[in-house]
Legacy VTK file of the C-alpha trace (Angstrom):
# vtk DataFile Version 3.0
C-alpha trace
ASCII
DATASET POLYDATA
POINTS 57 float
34.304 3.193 -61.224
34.926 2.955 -57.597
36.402 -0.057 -57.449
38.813 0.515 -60.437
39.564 4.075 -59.535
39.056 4.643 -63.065
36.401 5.376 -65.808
36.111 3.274 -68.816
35.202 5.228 -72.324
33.272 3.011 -74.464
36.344 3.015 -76.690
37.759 1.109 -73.748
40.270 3.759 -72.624
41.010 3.696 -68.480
41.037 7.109 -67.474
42.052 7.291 -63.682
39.385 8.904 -61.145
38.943 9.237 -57.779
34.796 8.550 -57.576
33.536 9.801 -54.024
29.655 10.645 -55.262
27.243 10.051 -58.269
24.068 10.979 -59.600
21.344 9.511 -60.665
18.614 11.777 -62.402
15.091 11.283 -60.904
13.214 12.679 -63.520
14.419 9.340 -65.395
11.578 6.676 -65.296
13.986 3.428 -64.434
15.900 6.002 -61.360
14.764 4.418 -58.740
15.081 1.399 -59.880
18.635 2.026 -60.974
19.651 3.880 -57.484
18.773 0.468 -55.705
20.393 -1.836 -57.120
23.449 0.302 -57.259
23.226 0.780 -53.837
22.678 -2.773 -53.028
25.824 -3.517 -55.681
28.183 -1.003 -53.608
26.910 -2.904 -50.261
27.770 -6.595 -51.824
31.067 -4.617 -52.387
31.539 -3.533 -49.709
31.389 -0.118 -50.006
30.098 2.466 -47.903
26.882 4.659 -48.681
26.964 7.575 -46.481
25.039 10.968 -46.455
27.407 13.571 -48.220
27.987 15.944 -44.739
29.299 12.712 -42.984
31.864 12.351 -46.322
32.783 15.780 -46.396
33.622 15.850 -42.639
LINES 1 58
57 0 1 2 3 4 5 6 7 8 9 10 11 12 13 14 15 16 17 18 19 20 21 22 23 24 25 26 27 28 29 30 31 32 33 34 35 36 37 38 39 40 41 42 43 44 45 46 47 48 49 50 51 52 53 54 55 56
C-alpha cells in the first residue's frame, strides 16, 4: 500500500491512496506478531516508522 500508493481489492482493482498510518488491532492474538514484521518489512523498504506527532508536524 505504501509503496504502490494504492490499495488492491481482492477483485484486483488499484484504487489510488495516499497511506501515511495503519492499524493493527491488539486485541487480535497474531498482533504483535503481525506489527513486527511489518515494521521490519517497511525498514527493509526503506521506509520510515515515526511516532504520529513527529508526522503530523
Amino acid at each position: 500500500m505504501v509503496e504502490e500508493r494504492a490499495l488492491i481489492s481482492a477483485s484486483g482493482k488499484r484504487i489510488p491512496a495516499k497511506v501515511d498510518t495503519f492499524c493493527i488491532h491488539g486485541d487480535e492474538p497474531t498482533a504483535v506478531p503481525l506489527m513486527i514484521a511489518v515494521r521490519a518489512a517497511l525498514k527493509d523498504a526503506g521506509i520510515s516508522v515515526v511516532p504520529l506527532p513527529e508526522l503530523l508536524s
